[in-house]
PQR file with spaces between the fields and no chain letter, atoms N, CA, C, O and H, PARSE charges and radii, in Angstrom:
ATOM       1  N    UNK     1     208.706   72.491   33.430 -0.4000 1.5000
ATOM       2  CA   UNK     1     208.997   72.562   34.847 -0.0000 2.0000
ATOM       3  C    UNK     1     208.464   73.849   35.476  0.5500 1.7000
ATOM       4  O    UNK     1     208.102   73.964   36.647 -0.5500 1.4000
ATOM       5  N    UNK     2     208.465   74.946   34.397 -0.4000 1.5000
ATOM       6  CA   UNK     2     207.938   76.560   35.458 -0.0000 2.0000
ATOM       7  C    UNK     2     206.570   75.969   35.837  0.5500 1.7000
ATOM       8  O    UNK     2     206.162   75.922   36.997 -0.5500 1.4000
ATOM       9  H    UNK     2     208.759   74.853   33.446  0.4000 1.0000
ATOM      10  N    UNK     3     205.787   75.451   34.594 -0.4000 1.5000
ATOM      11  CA   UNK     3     204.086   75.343   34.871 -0.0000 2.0000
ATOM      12  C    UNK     3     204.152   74.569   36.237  0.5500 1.7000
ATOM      13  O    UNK     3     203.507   74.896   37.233 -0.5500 1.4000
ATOM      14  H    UNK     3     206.119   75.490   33.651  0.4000 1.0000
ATOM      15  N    UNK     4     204.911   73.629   36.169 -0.4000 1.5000
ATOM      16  CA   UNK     4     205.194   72.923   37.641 -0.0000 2.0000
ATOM      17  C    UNK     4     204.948   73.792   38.746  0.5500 1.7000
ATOM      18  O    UNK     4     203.904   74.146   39.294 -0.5500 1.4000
ATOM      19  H    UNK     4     205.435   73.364   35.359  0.4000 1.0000
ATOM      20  N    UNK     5     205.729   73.962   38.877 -0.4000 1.5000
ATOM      21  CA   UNK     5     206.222   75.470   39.993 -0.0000 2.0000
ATOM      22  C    UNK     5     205.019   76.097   40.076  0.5500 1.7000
ATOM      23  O    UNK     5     204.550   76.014   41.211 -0.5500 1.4000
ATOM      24  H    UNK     5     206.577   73.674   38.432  0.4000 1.0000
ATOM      25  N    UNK     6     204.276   76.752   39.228 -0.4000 1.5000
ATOM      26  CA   UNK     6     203.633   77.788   39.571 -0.0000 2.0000
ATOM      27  C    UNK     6     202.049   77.369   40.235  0.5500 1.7000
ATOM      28  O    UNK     6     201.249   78.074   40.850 -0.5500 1.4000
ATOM      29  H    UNK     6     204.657   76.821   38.306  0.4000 1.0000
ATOM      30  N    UNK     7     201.980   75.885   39.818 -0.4000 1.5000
ATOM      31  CA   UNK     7     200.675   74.716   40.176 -0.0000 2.0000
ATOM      32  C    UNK     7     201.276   74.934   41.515  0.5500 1.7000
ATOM      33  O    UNK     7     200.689   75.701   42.279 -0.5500 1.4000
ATOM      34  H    UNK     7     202.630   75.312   39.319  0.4000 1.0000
ATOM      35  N    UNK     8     202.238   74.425   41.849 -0.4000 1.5000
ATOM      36  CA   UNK     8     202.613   74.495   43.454 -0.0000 2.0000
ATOM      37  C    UNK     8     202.531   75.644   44.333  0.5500 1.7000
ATOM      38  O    UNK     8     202.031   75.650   45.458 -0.5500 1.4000
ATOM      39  H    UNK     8     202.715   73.801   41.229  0.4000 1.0000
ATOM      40  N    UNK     9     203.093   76.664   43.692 -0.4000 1.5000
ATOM      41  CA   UNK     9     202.763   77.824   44.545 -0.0000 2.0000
ATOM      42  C    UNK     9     201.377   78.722   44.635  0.5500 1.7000
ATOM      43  O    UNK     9     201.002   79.615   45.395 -0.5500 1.4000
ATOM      44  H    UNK     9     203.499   76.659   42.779  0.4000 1.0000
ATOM      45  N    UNK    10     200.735   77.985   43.372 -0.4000 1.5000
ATOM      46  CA   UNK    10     199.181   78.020   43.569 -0.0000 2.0000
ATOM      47  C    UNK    10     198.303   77.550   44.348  0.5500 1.7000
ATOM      48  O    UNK    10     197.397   78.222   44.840 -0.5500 1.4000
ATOM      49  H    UNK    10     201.039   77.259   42.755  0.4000 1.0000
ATOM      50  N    UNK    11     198.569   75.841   44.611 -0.4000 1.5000
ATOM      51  CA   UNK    11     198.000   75.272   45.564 -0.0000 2.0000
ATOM      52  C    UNK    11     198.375   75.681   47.126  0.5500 1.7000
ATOM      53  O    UNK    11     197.604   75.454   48.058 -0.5500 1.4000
ATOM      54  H    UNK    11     199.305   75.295   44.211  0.4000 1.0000
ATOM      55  N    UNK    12     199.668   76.317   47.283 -0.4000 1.5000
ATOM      56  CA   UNK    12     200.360   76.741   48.292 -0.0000 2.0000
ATOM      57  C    UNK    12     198.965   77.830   49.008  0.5500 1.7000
ATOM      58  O    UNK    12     198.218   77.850   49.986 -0.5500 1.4000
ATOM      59  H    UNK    12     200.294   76.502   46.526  0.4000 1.0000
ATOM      60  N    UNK    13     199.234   78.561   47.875 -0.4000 1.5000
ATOM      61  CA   UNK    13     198.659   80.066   48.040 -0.0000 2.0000
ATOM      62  C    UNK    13     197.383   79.311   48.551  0.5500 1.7000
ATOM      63  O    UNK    13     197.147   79.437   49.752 -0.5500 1.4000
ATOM      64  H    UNK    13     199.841   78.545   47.081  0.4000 1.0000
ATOM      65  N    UNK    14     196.637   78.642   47.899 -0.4000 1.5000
ATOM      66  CA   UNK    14     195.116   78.247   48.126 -0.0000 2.0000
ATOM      67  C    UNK    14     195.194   77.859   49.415  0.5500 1.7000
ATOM      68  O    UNK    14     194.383   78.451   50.128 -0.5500 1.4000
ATOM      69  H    UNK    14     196.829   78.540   46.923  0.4000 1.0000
ATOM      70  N    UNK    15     195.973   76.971   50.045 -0.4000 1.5000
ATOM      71  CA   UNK    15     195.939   76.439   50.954 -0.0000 2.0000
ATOM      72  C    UNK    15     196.267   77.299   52.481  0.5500 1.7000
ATOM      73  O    UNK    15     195.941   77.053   53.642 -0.5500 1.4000
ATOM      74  H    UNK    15     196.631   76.491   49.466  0.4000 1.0000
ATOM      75  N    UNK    16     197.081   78.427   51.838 -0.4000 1.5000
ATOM      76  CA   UNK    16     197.798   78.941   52.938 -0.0000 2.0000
ATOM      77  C    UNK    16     198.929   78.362   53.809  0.5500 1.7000
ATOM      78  O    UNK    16     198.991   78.268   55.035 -0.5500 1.4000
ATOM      79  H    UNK    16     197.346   78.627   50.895  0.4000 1.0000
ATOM      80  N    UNK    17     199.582   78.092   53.097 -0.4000 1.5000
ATOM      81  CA   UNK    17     200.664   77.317   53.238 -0.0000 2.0000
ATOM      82  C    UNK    17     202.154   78.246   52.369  0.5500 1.7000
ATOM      83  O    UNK    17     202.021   78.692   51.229 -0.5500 1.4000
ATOM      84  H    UNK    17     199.531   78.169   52.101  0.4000 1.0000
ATOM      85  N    UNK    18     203.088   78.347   52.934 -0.4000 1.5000
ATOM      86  CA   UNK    18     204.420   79.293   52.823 -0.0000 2.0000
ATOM      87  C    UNK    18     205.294   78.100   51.544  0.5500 1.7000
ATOM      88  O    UNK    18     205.505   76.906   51.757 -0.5500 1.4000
ATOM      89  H    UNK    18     203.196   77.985   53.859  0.4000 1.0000
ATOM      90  N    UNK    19     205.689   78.910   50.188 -0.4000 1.5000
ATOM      91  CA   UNK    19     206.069   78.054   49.182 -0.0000 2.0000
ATOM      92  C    UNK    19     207.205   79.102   49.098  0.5500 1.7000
ATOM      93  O    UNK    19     207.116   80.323   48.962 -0.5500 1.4000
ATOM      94  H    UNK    19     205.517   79.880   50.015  0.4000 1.0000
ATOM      95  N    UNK    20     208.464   78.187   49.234 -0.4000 1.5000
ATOM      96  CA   UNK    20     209.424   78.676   48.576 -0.0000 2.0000
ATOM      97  C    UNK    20     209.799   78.182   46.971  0.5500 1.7000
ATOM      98  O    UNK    20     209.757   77.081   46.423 -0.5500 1.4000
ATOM      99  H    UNK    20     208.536   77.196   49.345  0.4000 1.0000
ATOM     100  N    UNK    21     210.125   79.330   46.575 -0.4000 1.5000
ATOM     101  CA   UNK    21     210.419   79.363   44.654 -0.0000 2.0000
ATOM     102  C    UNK    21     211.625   78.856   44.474  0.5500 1.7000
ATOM     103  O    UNK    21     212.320   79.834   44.749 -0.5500 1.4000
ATOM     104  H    UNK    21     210.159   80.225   47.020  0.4000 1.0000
ATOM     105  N    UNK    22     212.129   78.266   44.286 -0.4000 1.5000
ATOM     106  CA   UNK    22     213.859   77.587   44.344 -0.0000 2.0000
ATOM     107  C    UNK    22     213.999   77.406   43.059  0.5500 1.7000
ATOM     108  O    UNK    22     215.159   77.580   42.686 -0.5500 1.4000
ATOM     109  H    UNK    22     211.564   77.472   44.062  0.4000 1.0000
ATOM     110  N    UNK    23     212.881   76.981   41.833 -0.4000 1.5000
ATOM     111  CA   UNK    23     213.083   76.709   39.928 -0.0000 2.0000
ATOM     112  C    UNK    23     213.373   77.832   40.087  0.5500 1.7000
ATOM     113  O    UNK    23     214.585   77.904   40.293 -0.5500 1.4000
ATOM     114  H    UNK    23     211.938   76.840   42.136  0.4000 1.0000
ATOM     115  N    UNK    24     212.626   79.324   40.113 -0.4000 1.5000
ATOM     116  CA   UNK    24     212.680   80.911   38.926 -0.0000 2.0000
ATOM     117  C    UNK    24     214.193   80.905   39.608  0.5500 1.7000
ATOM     118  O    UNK    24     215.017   80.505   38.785 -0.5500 1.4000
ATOM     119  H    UNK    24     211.642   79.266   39.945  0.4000 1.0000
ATOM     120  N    UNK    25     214.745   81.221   40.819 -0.4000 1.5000
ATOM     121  CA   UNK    25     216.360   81.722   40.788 -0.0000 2.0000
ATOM     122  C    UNK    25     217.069   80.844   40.537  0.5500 1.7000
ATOM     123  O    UNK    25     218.052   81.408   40.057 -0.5500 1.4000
ATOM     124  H    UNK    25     214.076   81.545   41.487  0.4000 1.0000
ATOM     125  N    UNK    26     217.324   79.382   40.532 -0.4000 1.5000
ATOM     126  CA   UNK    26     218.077   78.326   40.458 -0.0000 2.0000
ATOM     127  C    UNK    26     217.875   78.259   38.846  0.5500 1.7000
ATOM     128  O    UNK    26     218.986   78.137   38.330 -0.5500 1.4000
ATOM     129  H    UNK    26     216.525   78.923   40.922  0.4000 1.0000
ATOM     130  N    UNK    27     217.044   78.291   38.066 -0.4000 1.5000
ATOM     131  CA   UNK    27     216.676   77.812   36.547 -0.0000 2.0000
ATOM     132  C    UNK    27     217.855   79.207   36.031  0.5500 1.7000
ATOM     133  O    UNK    27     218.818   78.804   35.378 -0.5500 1.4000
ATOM     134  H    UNK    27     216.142   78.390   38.485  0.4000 1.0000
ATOM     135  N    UNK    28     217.835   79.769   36.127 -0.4000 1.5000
ATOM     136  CA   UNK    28     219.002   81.110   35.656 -0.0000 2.0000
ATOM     137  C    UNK    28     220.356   81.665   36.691  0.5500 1.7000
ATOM     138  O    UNK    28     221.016   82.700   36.591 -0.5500 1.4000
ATOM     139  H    UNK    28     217.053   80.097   36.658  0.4000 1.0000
ATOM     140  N    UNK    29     220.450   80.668   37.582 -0.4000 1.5000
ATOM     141  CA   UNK    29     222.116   80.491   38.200 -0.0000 2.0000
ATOM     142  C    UNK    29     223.137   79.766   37.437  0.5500 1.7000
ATOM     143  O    UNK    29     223.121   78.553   37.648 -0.5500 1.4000
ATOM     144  H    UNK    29     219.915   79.828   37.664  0.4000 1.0000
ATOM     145  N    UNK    30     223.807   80.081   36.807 -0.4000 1.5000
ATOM     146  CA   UNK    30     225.043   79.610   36.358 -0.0000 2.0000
ATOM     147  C    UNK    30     226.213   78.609   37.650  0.5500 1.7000
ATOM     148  O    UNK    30     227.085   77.815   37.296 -0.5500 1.4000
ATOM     149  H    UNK    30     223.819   81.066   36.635  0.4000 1.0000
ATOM     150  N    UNK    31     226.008   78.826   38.531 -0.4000 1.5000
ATOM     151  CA   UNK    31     226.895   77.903   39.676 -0.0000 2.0000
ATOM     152  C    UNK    31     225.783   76.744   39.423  0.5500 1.7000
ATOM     153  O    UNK    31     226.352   75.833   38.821 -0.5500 1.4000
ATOM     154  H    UNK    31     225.301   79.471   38.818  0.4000 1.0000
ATOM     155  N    UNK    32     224.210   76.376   39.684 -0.4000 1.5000
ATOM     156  CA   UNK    32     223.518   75.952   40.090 -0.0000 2.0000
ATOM     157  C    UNK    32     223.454   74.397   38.684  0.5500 1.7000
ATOM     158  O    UNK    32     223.398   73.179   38.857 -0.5500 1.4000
ATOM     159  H    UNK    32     223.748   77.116   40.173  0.4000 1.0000
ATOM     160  N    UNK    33     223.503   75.322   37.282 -0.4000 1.5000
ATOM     161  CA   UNK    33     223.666   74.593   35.720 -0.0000 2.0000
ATOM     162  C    UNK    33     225.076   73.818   35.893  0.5500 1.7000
ATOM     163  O    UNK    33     225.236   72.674   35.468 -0.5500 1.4000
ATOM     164  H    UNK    33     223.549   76.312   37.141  0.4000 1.0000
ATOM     165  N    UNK    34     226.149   74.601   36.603 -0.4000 1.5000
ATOM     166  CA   UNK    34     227.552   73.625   36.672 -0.0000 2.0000
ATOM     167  C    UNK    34     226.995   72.783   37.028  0.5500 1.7000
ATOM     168  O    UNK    34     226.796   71.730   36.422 -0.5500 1.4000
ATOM     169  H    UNK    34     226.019   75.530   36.949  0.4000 1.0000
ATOM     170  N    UNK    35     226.422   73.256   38.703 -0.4000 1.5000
ATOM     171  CA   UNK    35     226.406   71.386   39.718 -0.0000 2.0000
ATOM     172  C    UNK    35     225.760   70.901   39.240  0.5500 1.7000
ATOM     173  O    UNK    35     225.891   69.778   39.726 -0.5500 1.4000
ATOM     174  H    UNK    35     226.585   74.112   39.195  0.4000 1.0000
ATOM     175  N    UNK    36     224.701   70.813   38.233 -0.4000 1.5000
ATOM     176  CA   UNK    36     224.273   69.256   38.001 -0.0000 2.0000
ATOM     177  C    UNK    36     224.941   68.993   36.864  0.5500 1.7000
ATOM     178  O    UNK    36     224.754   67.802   36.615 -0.5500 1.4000
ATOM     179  H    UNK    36     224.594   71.726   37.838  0.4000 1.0000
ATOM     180  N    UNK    37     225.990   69.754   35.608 -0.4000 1.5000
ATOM     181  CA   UNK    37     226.332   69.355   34.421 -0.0000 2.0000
ATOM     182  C    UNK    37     227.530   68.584   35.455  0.5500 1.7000
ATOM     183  O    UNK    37     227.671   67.393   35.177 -0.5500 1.4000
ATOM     184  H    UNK    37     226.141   70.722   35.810  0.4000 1.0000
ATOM     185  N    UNK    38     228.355   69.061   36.533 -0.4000 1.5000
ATOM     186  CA   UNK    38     229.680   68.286   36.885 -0.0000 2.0000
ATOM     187  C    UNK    38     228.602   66.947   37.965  0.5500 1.7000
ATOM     188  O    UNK    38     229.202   66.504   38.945 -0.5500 1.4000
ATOM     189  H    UNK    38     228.241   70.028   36.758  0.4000 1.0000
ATOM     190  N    UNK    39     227.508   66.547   37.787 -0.4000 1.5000
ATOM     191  CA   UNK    39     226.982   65.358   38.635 -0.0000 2.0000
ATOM     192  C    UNK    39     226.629   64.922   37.430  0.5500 1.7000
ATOM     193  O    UNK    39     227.347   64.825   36.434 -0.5500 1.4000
ATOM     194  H    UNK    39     227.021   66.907   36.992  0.4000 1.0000
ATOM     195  N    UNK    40     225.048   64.555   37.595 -0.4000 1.5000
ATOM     196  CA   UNK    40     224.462   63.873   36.317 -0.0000 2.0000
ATOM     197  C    UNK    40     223.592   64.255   35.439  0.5500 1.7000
ATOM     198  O    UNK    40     222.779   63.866   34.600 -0.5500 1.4000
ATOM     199  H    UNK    40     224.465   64.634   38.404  0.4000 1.0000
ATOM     200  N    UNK    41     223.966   64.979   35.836 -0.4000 1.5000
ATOM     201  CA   UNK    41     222.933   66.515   34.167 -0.0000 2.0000
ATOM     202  C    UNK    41     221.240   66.887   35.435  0.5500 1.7000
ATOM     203  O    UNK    41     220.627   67.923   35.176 -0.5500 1.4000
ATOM     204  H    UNK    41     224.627   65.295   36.516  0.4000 1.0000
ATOM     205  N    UNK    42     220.713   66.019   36.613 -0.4000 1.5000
ATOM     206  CA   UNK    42     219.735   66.563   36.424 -0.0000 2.0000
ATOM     207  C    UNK    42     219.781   66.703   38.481  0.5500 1.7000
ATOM     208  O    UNK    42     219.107   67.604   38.980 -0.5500 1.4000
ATOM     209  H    UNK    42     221.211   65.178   36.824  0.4000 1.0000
ATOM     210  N    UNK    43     220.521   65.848   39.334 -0.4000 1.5000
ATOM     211  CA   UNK    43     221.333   65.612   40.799 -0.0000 2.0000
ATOM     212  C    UNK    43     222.128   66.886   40.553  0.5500 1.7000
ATOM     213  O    UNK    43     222.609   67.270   39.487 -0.5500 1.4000
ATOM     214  H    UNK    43     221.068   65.116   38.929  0.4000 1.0000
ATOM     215  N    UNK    44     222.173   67.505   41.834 -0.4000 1.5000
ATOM     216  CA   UNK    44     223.292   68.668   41.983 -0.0000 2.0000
ATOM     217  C    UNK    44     224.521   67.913   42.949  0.5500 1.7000
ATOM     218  O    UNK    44     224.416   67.039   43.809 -0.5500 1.4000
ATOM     219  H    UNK    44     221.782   67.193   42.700  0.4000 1.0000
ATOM     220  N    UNK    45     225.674   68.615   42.440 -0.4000 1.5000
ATOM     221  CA   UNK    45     226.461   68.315   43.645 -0.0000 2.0000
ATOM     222  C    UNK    45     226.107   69.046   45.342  0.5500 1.7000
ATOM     223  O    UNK    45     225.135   69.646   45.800 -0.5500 1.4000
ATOM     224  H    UNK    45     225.760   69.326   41.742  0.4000 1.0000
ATOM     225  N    UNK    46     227.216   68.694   45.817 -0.4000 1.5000
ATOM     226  CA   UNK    46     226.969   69.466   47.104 -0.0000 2.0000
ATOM     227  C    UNK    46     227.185   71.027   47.129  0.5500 1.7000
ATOM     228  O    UNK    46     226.851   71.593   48.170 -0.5500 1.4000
ATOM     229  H    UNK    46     228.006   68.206   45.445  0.4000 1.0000
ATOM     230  N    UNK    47     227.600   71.635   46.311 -0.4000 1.5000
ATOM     231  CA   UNK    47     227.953   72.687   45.998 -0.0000 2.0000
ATOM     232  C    UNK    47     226.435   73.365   45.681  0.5500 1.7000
ATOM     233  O    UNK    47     226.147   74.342   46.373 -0.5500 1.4000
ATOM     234  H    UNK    47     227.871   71.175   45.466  0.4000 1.0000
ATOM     235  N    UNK    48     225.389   72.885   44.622 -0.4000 1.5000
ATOM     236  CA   UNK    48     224.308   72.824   44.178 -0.0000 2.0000
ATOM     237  C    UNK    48     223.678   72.986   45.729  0.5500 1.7000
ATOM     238  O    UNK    48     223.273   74.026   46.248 -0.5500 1.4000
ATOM     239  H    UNK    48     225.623   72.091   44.060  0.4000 1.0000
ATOM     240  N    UNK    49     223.722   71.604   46.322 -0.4000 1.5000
ATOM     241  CA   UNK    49     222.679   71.703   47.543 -0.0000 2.0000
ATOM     242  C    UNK    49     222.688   72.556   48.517  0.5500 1.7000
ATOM     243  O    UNK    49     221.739   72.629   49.298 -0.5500 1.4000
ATOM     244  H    UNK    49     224.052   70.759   45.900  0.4000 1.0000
ATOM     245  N    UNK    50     223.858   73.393   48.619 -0.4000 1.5000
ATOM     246  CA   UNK    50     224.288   74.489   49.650 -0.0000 2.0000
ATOM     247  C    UNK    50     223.471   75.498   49.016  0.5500 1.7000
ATOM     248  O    UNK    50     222.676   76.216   49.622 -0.5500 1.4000
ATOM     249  H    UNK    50     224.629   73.334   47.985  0.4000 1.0000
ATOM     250  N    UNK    51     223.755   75.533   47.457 -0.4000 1.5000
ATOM     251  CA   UNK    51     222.941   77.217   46.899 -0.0000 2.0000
ATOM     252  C    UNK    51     221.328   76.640   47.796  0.5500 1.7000
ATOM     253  O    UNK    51     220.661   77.243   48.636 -0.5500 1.4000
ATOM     254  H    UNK    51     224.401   74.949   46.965  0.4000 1.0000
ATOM     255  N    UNK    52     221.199   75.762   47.404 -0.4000 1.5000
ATOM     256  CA   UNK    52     218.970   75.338   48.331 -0.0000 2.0000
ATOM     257  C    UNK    52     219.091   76.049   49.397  0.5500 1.7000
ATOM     258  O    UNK    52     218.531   77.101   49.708 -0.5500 1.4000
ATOM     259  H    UNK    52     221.741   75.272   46.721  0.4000 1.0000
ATOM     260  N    UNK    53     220.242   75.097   50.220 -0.4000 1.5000
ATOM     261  CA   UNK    53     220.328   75.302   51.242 -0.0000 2.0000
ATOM     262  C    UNK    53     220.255   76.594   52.183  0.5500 1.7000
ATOM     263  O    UNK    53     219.723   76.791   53.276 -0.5500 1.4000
ATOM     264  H    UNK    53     220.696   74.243   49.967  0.4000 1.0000
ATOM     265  N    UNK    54     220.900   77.282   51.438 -0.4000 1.5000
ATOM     266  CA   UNK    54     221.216   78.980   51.484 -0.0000 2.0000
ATOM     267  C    UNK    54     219.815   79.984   51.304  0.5500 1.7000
ATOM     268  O    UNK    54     219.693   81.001   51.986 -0.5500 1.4000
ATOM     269  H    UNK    54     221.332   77.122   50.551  0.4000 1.0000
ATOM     270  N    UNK    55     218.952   79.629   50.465 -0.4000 1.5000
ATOM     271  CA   UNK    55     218.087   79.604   49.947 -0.0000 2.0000
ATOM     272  C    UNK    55     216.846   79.882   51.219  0.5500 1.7000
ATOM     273  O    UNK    55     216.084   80.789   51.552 -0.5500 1.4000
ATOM     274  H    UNK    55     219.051   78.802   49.911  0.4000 1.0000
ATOM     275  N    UNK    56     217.220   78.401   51.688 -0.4000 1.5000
ATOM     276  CA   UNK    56     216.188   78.314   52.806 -0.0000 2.0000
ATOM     277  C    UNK    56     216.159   78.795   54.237  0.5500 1.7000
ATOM     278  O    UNK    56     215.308   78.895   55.121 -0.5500 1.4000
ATOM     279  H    UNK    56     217.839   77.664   51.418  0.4000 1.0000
ATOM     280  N    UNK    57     217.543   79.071   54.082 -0.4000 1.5000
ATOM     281  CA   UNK    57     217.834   79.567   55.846 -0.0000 2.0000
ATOM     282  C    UNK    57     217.395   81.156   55.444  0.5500 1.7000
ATOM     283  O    UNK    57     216.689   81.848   56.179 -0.5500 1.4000
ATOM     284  H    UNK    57     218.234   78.990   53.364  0.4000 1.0000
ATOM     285  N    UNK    58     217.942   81.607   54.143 -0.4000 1.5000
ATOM     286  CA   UNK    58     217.310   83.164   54.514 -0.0000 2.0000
ATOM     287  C    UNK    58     215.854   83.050   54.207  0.5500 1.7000
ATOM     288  O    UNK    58     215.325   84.151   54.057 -0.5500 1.4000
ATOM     289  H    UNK    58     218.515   81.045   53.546  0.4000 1.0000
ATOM     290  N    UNK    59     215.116   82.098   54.082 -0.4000 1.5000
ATOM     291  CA   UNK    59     213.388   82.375   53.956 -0.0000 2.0000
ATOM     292  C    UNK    59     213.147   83.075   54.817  0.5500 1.7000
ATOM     293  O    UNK    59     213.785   82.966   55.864 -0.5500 1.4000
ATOM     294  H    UNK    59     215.546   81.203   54.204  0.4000 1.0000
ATOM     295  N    UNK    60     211.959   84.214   54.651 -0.4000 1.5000
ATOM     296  CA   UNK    60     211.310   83.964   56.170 -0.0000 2.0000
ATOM     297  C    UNK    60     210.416   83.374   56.633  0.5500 1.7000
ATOM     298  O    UNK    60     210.439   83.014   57.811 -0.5500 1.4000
ATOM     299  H    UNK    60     211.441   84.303   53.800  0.4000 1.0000
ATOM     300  N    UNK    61     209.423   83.132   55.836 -0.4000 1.5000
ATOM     301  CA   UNK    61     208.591   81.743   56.455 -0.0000 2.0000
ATOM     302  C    UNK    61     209.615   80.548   57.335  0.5500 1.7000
ATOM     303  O    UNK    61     209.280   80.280   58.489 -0.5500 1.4000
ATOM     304  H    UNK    61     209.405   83.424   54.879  0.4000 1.0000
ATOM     305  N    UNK    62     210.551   80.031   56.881 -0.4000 1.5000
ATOM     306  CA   UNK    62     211.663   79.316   58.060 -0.0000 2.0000
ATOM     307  C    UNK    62     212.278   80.070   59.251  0.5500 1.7000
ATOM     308  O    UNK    62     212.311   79.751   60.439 -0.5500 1.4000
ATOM     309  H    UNK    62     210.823   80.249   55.944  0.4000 1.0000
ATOM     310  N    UNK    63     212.773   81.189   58.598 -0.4000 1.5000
ATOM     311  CA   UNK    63     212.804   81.941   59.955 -0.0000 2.0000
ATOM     312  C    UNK    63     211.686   81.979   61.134  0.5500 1.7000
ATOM     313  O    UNK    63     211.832   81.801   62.343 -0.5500 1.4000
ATOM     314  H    UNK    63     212.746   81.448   57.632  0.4000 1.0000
ATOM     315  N    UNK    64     210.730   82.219   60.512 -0.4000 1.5000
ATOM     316  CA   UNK    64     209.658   82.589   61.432 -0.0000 2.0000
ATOM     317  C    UNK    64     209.296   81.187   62.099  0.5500 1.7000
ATOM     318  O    UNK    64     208.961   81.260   63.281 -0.5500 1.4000
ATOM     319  H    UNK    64     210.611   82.363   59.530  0.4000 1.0000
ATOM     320  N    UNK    65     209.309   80.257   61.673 -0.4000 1.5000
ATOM     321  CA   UNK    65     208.845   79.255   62.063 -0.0000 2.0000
ATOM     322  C    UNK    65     209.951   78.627   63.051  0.5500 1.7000
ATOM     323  O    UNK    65     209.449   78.341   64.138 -0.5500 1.4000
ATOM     324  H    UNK    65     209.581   80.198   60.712  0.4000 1.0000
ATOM     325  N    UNK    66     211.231   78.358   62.965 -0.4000 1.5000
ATOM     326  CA   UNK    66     212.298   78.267   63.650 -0.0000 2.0000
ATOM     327  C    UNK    66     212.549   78.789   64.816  0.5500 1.7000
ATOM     328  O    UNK    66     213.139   78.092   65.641 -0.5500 1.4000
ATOM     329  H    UNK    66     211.639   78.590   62.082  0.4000 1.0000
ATOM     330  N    UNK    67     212.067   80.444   65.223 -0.4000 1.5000
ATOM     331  CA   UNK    67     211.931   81.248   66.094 -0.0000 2.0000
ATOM     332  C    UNK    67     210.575   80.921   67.005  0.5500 1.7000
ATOM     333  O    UNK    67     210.798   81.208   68.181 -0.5500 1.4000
ATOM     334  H    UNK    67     211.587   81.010   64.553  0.4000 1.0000
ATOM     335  N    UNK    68     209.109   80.353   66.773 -0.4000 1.5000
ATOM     336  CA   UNK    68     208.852   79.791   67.370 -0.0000 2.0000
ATOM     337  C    UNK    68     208.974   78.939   68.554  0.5500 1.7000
ATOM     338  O    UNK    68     208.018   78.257   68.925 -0.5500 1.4000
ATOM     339  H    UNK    68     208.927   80.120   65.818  0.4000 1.0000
């Protein structure tokens, strides 16, 4: 899954296009390993989708774009 990730934020980069990293901090959150072990090992709960969620409102590429 990292090699994943890093193809993406490669093509990102190439493209010029704003990639948020959500595997490197989520892959080593302990809240993040609960919500999907208390869903279905691989679905987060809602608890899970708030950490994204959280995630994305402090981007600043979203910021910036939002403020637009």
């Amino acid at each position: 899954m990292g090699d994943l990730n890093e193809a993406y934020a490669g093509l990102c980069a190439e493209l010029g296009v704003p990639y948020l990293d959500v595997f490197a901090p989520l892959s080593a959150n302990p809240a993040w390993e609960k919500s999907q072990r208390d869903c279905d090992g691989v679905h987060a709960t809602g608890g899970g989708y708030q950490l994204i969620a959280d995630m994305v409102a402090e981007w600043p590429a979203w910021r910036v774009w939002l403020s637009d």
